[in-house]
C-alpha positions in Angstrom: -6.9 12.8 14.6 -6.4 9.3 14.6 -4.9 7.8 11.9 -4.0 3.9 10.9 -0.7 2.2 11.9 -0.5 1.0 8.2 -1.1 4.6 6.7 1.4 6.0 9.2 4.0 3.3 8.0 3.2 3.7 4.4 3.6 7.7 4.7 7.0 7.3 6.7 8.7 4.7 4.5 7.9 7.2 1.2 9.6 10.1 3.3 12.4 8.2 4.4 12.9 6.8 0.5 13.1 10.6 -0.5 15.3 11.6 2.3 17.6 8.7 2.3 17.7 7.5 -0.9 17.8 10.2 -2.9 15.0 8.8 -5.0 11.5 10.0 -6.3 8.0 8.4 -4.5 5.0 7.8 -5.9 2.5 7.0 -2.4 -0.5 6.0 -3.7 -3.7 5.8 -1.4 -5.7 2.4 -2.3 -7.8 2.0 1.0 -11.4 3.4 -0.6 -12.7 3.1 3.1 -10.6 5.0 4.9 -8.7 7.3 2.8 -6.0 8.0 5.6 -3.3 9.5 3.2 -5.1 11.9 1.6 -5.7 12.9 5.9 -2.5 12.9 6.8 -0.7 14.9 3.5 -3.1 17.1 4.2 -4.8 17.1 1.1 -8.4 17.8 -0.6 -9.3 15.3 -2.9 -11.4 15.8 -6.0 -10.4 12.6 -7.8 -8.5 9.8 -7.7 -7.1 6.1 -8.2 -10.8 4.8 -8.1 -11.5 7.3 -10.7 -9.4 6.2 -13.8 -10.5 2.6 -14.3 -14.3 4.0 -14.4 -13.7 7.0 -16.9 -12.3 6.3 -20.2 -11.1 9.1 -20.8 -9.0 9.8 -17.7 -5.1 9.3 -17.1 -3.1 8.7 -14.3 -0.9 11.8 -14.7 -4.2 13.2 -14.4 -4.7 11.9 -11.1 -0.9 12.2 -9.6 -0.5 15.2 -7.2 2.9 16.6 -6.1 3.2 17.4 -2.4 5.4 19.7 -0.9 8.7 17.5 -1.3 9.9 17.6 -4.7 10.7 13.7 -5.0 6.9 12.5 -3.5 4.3 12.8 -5.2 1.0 11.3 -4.2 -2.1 9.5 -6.4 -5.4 9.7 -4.1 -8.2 7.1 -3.3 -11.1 9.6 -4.2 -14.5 7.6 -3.2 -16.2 4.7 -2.0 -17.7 2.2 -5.6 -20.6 -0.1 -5.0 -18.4 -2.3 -6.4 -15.1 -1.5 -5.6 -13.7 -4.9 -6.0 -14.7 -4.9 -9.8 -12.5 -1.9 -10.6 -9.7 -3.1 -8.7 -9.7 -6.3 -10.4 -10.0 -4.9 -14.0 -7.3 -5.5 -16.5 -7.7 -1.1 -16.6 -6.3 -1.2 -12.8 -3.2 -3.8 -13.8 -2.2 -1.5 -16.4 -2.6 1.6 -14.7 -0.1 -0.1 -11.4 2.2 -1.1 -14.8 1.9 2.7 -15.8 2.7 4.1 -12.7 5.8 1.8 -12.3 7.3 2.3 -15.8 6.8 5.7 -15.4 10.4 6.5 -13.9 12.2 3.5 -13.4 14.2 4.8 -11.0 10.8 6.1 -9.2 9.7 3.8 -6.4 6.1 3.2 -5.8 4.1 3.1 -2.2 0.6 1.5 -2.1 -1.3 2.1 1.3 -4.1 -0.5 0.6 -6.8 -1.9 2.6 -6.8 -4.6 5.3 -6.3 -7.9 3.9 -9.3 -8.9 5.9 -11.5 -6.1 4.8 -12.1 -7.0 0.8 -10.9 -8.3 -1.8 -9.0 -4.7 -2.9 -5.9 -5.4 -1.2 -5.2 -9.5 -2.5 -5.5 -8.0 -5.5 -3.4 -5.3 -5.4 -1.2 -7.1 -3.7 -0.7 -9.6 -7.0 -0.1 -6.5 -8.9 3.1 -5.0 -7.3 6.9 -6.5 -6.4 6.8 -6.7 -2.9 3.9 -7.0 0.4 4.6 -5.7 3.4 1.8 -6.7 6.0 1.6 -4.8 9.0 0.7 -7.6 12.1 -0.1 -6.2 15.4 1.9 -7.8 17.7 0.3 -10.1 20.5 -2.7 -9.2 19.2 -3.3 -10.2 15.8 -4.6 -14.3 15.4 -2.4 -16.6 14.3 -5.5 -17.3 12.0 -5.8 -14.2 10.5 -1.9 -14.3 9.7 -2.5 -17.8 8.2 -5.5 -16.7 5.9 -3.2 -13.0 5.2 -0.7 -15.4 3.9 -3.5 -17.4 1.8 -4.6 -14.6 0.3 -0.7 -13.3 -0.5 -0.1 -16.7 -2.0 2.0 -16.3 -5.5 3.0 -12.9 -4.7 7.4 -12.9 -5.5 7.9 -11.3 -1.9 5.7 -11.2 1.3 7.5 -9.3 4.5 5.7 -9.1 8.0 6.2 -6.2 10.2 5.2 -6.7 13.9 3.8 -3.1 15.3 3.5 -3.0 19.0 5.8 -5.0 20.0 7.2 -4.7 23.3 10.5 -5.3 23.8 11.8 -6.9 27.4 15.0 -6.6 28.3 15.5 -10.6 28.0 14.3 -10.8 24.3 16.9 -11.4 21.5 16.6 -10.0 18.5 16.9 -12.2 15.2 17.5 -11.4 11.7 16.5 -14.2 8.9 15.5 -13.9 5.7 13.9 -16.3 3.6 10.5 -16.9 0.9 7.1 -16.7 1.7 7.5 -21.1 2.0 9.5 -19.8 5.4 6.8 -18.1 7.2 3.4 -20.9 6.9 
């Protein structure tokens, strides 16, 4: 089953922050469309992130599963909204991300959200959380779609690229810089 390369990286940077760091994971699943998470933990989903900003009366530790590793636990994207960018843009949704993050402070949270180009879902989220990592396809993604990414990601404290595919030749040099979100448009 195929699965995204963003999913994929999302799901292997939570198990390699449990392994390695000795720390707990909350990996939530924030792509309504695709649901990929849920896929690849393996898990049934009866409700979900999309869930609590609808019904009052529902809280996140209602919605937080544990998986099989004792430091990850995992918050599903349940269902597809009419609207979904209303829920996600609700002040419910900012303090439900808040929630989740105060929670443990030493607990580090993973959102798998949508394509920037695919909504509004992910800009928003994206505004909500520390730091964006944005997965760019390498020698295939537009220089366009990287400039508007970036548009969208304006204001957010730290922005990160991470080029998948990339091919490597034997004459390329590898460079390490680091520097604001200024740096890279």
């Amino acid at each position: 089953m195929y699965h995204t390369a963003k999913t994929i990286v999302s799901a292997t940077l939570a198990l390699s922050m449990v392994a390695k760091l000795d720390r707990s994971v909350l990996l939530i699943g924030a792509d309504v469309v695709k649901n990929d998470v849920a896929r690849v933990l393996g898990v049934g989903v009866r409700i979900g992130l999309t869930d609590v900003p609808a019904r009052h009366s529902l809280h996140a530790d209602d919605t937080v599963l544990q998986t099989n590793f004792d430091s990850l636990a995992f918050l599903p994207c349940r269902r597809m909204l009419p609207n979904v960018d209303e829920p996600f843009a609700s002040d419910r949704m900012a303090r439900l991300v808040r929630e989740l993050s105060e929670h443990d402070p030493d607990r580090i949270v993973i959102v798998d959200a949508p394509p920037l180009h695919a909504g509004t879902e992910a800009s928003v989220l994206a505004h909500m959380v520390e730091d964006v990592v944005v997965l760019v396809e390498a020698d295939k993604t537009p220089q366009g779609s990287v400039t508007e990414a970036l548009h969208q990601l304006k204001g957010c404290d730290s922005v990160s690229m991470v080029p998948n595919k990339a091919r490597r030749r034997s004459s390329d040099h590898i460079a390490y810089g680091y520097g604001t979100q200024g740096s890279l448009g």
